[in-house]
C-alpha positions in Angstrom: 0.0 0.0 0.0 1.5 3.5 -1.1 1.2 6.2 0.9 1.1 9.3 -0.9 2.5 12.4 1.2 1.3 16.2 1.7 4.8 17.5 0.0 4.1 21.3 -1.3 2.2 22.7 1.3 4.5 21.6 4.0 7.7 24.2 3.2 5.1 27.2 1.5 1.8 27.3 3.0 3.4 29.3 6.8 4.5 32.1 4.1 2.5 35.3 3.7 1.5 35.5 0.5 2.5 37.7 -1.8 0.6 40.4 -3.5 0.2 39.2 -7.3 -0.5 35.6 -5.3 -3.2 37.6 -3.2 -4.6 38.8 -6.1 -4.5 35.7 -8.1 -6.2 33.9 -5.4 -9.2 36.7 -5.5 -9.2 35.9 -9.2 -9.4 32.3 -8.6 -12.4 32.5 -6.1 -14.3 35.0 -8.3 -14.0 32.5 -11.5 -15.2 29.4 -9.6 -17.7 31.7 -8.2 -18.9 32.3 -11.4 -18.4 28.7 -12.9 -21.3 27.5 -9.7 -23.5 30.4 -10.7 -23.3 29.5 -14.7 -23.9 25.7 -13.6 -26.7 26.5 -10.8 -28.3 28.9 -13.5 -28.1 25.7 -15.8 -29.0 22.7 -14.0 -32.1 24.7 -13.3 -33.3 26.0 -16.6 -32.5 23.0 -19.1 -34.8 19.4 -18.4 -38.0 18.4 -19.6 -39.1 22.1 -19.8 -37.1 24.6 -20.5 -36.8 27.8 -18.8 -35.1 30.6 -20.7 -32.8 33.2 -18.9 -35.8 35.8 -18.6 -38.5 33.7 -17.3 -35.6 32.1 -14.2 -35.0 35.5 -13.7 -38.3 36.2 -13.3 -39.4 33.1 -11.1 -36.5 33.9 -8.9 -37.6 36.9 -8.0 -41.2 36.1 -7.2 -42.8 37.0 -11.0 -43.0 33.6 -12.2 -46.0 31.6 -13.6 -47.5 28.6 -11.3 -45.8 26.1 -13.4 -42.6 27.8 -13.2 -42.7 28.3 -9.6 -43.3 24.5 -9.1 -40.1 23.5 -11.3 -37.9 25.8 -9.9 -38.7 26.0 -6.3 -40.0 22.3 -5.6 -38.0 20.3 -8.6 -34.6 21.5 -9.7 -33.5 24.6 -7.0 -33.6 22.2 -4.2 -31.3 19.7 -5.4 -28.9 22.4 -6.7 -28.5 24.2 -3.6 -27.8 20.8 -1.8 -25.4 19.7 -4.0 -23.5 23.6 -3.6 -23.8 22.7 0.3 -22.8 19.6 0.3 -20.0 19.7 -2.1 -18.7 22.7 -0.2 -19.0 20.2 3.0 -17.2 17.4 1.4 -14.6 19.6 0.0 -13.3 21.1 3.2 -13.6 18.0 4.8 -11.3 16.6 2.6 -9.0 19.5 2.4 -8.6 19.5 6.5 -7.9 16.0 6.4 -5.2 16.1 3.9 -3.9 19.1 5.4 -3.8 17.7 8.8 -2.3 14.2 8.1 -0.4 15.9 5.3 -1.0 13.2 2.6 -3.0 13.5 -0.4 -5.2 9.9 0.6 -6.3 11.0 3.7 -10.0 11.5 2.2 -12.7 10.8 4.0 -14.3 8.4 1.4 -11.1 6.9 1.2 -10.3 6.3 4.7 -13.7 4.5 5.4 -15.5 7.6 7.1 -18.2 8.2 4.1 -18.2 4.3 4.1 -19.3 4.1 7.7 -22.0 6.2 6.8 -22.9 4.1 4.5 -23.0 1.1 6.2 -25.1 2.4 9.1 -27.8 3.7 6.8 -27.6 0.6 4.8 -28.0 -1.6 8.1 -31.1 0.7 9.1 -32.9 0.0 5.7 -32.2 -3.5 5.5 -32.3 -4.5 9.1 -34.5 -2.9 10.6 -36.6 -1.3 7.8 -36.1 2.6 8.7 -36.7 5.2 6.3 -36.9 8.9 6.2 -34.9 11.2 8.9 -33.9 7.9 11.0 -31.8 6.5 8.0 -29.9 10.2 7.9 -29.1 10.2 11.2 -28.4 6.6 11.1 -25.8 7.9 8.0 -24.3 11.1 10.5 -24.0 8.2 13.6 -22.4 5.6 11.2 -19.7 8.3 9.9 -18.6 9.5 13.7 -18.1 5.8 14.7 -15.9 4.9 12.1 -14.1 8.3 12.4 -13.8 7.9 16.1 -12.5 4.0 15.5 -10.0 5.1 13.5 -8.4 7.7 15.7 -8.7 5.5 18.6 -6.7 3.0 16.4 -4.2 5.0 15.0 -3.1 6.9 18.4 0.6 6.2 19.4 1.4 9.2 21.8 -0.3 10.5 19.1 -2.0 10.5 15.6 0.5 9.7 12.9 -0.9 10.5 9.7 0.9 7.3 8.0 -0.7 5.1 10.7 -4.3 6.9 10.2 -4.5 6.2 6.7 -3.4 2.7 6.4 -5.6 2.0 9.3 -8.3 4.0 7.5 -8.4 2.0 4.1 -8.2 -1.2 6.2 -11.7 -0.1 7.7 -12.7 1.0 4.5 -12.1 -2.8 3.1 -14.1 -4.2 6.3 -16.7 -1.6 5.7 -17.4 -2.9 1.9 -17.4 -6.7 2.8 -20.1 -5.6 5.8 -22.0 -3.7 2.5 -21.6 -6.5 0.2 -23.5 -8.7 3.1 -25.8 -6.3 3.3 -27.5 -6.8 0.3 -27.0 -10.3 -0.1 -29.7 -10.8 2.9 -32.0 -8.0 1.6 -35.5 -7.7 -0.5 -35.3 -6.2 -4.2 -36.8 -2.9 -3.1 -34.8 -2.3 -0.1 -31.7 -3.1 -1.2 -32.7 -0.3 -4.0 -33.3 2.1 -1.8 -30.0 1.1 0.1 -27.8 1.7 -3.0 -28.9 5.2 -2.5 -27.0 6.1 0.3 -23.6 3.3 -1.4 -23.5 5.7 -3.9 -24.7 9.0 -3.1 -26.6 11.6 -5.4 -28.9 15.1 -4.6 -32.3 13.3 -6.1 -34.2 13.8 -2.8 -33.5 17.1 -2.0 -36.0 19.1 0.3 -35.8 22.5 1.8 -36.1 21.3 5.6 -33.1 18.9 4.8 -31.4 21.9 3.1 -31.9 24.0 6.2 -30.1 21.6 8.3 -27.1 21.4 6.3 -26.9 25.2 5.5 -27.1 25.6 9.6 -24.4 23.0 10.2 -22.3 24.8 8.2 -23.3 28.2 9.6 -21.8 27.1 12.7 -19.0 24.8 11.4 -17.1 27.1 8.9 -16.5 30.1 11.5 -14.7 27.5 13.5 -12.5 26.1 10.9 -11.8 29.9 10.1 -10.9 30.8 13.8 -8.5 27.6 13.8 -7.1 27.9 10.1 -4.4 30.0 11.8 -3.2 27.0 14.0 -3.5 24.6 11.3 -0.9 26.7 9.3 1.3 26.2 11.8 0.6 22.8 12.4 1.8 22.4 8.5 5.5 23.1 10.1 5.8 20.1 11.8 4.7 18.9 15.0 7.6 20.0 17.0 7.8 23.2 15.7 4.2 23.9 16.1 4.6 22.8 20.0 7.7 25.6 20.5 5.7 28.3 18.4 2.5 27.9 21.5 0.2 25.6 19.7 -1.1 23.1 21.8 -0.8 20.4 19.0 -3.0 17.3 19.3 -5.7 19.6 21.1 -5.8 21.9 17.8 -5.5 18.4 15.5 -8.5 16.6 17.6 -10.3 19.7 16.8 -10.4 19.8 13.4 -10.4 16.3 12.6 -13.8 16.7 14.4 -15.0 19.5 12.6 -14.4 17.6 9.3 -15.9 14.2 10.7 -18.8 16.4 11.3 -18.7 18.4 7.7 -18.5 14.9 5.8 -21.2 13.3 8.2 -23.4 16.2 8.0 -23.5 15.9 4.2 -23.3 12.8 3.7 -26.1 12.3 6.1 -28.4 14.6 3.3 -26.4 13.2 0.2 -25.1 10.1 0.4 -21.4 9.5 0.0 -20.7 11.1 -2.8 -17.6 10.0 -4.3 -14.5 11.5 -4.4 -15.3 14.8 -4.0 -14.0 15.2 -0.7 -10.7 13.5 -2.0 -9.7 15.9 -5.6 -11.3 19.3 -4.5 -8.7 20.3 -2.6 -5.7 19.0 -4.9 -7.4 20.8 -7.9 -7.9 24.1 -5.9 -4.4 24.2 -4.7 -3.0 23.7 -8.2 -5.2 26.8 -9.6 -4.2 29.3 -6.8 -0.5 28.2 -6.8 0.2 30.1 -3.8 1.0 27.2 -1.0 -2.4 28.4 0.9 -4.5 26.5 2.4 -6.7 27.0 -0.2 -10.2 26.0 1.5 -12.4 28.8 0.0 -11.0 27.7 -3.9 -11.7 23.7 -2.4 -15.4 24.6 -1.4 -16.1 26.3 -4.6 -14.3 23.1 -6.5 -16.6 21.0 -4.6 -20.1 22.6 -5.4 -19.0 22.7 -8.8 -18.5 19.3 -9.3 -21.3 18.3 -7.7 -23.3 20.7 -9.4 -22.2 19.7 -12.8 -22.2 15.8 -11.9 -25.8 16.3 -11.1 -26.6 17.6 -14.4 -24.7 15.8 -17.1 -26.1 12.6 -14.8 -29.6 13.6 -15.9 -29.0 15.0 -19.1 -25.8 14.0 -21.1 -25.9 10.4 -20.8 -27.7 8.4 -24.0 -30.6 7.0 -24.3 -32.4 9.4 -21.4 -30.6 7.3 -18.8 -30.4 9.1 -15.6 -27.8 7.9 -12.9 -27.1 9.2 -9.2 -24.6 12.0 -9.3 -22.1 9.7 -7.3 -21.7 7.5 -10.3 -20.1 10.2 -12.0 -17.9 11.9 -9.8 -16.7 7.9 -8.8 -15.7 8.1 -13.3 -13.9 11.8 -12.5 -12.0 10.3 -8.9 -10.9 7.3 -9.8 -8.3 7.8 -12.9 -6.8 10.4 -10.1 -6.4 8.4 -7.6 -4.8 5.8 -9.9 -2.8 9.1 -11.4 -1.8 9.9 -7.9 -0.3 6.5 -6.5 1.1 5.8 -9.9 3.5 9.3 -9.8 4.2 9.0 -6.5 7.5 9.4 -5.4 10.1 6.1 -5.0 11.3 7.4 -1.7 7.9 7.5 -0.7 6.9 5.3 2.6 4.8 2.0 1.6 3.6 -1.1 3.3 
């Protein structure tokens, strides 16, 4: 097992940026601003009926016909602005856990976390025949388990980010035997409704759902901004970070919590969407250039692809098949990951 390591945000990322970085990173933030609105704007005019620029415009604003109120604000603007949210969630959950492990597979849906999610809402439907909110918060308990396992597992005066990992995609392996049991013992229709939430996609979207998420986040995000300070000086090492006044494994408990609860939260709403959480941050970071942390561009990276998942999954593929947005994103992750162990460094650790 390769373990890829956090290498160029190690030696940059305590640096103040300079200005024509600065202003590159503004740049950065206002295009992929820009690319979510273009793709929102999209995913909710094209589909059966079409709504030209004017008349979303106008249905936005409260001027709309009947009909185009009931598309926009009960069809196709619910699942839009969940897939923004919850690609924004994965995203920085991802980003903080690569940051704070400092390698590049230290991804929530790679290290098991979504997976446990999975599994727990799986094991509600098919067990014990839940449904509705009891299967989400199934889904958020299932996630904080398995995150909680691991850390447990992986402490050696200490969390290693090494250790954490390869613990992490052993879990992960136990976790898909546990799902591939799963379904072998349950009905047609269950186990239907159970691939839901194995592969993860924005179909069910409702507003009170929605309103959870956006409030999760509401509280999250001003914590991971009061604590992005530490976390750059975590990037220095741990020893360094202990002489400069940060109270190390205090600050890394903290944020490994936040982004447990950021990937559970989502996923919880969404399903484990794959591999968002695990290339957002990576693509961000090679836009901005700077050596930032970079979690503002990784948001936006993540609602985009989520966003754009969502629509070519109900309208690009042939013969009007529509697939869960997961699906997709899994066909965008993949090749990377096999991109990213196969250029890995030879004086890389493995196992």
């Amino acid at each position: 097992m390769t373990v890829v390591k956090h290498t160029d945000a190690d030696t940059r990322s305590s640096r103040a940026p300079s200005a024509p970085a600065t202003s590159r990173r503004r740049i950065v933030i206002a295009l992929l601003g820009l690319l979510v609105v273009v793709l929102a704007a999209l995913s909710v005019s094209v589909g059966a009926y079409t709504l030209t620029p004017s008349d979303l415009v106008l249905t936005l604003i409260g001027q709309g016909s009947g009909s185009d109120n009931v598309i926009v604000f009960r069809l196709r603007l619910p699942r839009v602005v969940l897939g923004i949210l919850a690609g924004a969630a994965f995203a920085i959950a991802g980003a903080l856990f690569q940051t704070i492990l400092r390698n590049d597979l230290a991804s929530p849906d790679i290290i098991g976390i979504s997976g446990g999610a999975s599994v727990s809402a799986a094991t509600a439907i098919l067990v014990f025949g839940a449904s509705g909110a009891i299967v989400s918060l199934s889904a958020f308990a299932g996630a904080l388990v398995v995150a909680a396992a691991i850390y447990l597992l992986s402490w050696r005066d200490g969390v290693s980010g090494y250790r954490f990992v390869l613990i992490g995609v052993g879990v992960a392996f136990l976790i898909q035997s546990a799902l591939g049991y799963l379904l072998t013992r349950g009905e047609v229709k269950e186990v239907s409704q159970a691939l839901v939430w194995m592969v993860g996609g924005v179909g069910g979207a409702k507003w009170p759902d929605i309103a959870v998420l956006a409030g999760t986040l509401v509280v999250l995000l001003p914590l991971v901004a009061a604590l992005a300070p530490r976390l750059r000086v975590l990037q220095l090492g741990d020893d360094t970070a202990g002489g400069l006044g940060v109270p190390v494994e205090a600050t890394r408990l903290a944020l490994v919590g936040i982004a447990v609860a950021l990937c559970a939260t989502a996923t919880a709403f969404v399903g484990p969407i794959a591999f968002v959480a695990f290339v957002s941050a990576p693509i961000a970071r090679r836009v901005v250039r700077d050596g930032s942390l970079a979690l503002v561009p990784s948001a936006l990276v993540g609602a985009a692809l989520v966003v754009a998942a969502d629509f070519l999954a109900q309208h690009a593929l042939p013969g009007e098949l529509q697939v869960p947005a997961g699906i997709l994103t899994g066909v965008l992750g993949a090749p990377y990951l096999l991109w990213l162990l196969a250029t890995t460094n030879k004086g890389d650790r493995s196992a």
